[in-house]
C-alpha positions in Angstrom: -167.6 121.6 -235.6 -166.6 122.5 -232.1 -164.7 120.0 -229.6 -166.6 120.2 -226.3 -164.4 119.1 -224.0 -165.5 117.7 -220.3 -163.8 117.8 -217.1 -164.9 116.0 -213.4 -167.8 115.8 -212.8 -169.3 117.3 -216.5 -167.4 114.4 -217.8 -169.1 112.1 -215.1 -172.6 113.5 -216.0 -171.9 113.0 -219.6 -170.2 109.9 -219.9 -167.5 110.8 -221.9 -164.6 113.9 -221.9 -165.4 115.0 -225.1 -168.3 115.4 -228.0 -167.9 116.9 -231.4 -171.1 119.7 -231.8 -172.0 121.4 -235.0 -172.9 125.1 -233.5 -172.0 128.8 -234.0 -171.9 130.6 -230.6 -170.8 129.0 -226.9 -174.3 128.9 -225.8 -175.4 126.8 -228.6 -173.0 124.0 -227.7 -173.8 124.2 -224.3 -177.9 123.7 -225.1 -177.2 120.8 -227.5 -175.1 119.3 -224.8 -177.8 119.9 -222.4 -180.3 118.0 -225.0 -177.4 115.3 -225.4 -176.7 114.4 -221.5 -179.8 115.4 -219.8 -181.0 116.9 -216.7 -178.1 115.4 -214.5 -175.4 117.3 -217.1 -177.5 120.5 -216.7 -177.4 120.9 -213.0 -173.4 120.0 -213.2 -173.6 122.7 -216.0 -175.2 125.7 -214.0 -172.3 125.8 -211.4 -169.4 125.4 -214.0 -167.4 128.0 -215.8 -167.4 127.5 -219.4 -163.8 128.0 -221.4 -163.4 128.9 -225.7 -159.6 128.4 -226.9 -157.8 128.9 -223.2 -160.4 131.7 -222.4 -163.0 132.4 -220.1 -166.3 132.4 -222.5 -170.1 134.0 -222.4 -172.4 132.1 -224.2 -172.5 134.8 -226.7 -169.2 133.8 -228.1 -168.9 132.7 -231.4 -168.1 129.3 -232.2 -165.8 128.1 -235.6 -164.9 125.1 -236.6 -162.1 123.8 -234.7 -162.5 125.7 -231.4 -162.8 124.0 -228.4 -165.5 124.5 -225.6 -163.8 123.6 -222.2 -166.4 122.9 -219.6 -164.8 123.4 -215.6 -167.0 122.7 -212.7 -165.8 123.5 -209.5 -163.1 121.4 -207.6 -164.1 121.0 -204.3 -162.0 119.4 -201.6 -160.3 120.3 -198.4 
């Protein structure tokens, strides 16, 4: 199982900062989270850069147990 963790306005979307998800590459965590947290999640989701261990991830990246999916969408403010 992978950690998915949630940041501003992900978390917001969501409704928590983090989910446990039983998947093998970055893009499979992201869909179930999509299923999970709806339509509101998936537009926050489209503009956000996605993170694996520290690291800017594709959703081809494979997942293992214990990783964590960092989800970032973009901080806006003045």
């Amino acid at each position: 199982m992978a950690t998915l963790r949630l940041f501003a306005q992900a978390r917001e979307a969501a409704g928590t900062d983090r989910v446990e998800i039983d998947a093998t590459t970055v893009g499979a965590v992201l869909n179930e989270a999509r299923v999970r947290f709806g339509e509101h999640f998936a537009a926050v989701l489209a503009s956000s850069r996605v993170w694996l261990n520290g690291e800017q991830a594709s959703e081809d990246d494979t997942v293992r147990g214990g990783d964590e999916v960092a989800v970032l969408p973009p901080v806006s403010g003045g």
